[in-house]
N, C-alpha and C positions, 0 to 999 in steps of 0.2 A: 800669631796666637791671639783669641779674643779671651775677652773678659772674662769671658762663662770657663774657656780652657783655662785660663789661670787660677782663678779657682777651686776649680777641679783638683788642678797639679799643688797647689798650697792645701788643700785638705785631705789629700792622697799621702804628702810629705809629714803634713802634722801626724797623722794618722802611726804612719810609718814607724819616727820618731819618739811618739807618746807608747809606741809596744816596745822599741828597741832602749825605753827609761823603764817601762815596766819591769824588763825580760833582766834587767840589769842588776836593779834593785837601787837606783837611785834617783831620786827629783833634782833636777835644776832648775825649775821654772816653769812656767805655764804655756800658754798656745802658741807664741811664739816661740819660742826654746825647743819646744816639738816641731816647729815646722822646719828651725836652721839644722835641728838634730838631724831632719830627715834628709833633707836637702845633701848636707856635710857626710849621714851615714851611707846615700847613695854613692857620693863620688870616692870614700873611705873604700865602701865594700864593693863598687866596682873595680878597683886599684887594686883591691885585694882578689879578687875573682880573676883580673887578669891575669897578675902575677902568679897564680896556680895554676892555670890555665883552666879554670872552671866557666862552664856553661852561665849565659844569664838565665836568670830563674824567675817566672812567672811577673813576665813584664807586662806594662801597661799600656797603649798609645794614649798620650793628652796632645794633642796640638800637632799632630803629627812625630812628637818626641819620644822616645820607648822611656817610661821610669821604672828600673829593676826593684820591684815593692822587694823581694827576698835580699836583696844586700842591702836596698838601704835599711832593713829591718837590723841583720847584721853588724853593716859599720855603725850605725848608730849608737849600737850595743855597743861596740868596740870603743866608741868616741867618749860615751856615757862612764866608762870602766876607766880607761883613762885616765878624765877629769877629774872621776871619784878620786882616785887612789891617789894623783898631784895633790889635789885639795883636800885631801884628807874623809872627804865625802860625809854626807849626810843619807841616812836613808828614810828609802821612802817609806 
């Protein structure tokens, strides 16, 4: 993977993550927080996509790697709802 594909995959992830806090209703933090969200909400809502037995959904190639944008938009959500309701959440 180069540099430029990294990149890519870190702004794809942030991306991912900053709609799956929007869709939530909650902030944790800034660019970074979006990118672990997305990163965390990919492997969540793929784990969860398989265990249903559901289709990947509008994936991406970076680097030769597929990233599912539709789950990790998902687990993100999921990760983001979570944390809120442990922590008592703040919203955005």
């Amino acid at each position: 993977m180069t540099l430029v594909e990294l990149l890519v995959l870190l702004l794809v992830a942030g991306v991912c993550g900053a709609i799956g806090q929007a869709i939530a209703g909650f902030s944790r933090g800034g660019c970074l927080v979006s990118i672990a969200l997305g990163f965390i909400g990919a492997l969540v809502g793929t784990w969860m996509a398989g265990a249903l037995g559901l289709p990947e959904l509008l994936p991406i190639q970076v680097g030769g790697q597929a990233f599912p944008i539709v789950w990790s938009i998902i687990g993100a959500m999921v990760v983001v709802v979570v944390v809120g309701l442990l922590t008592g959440g703040r919203r955005a």
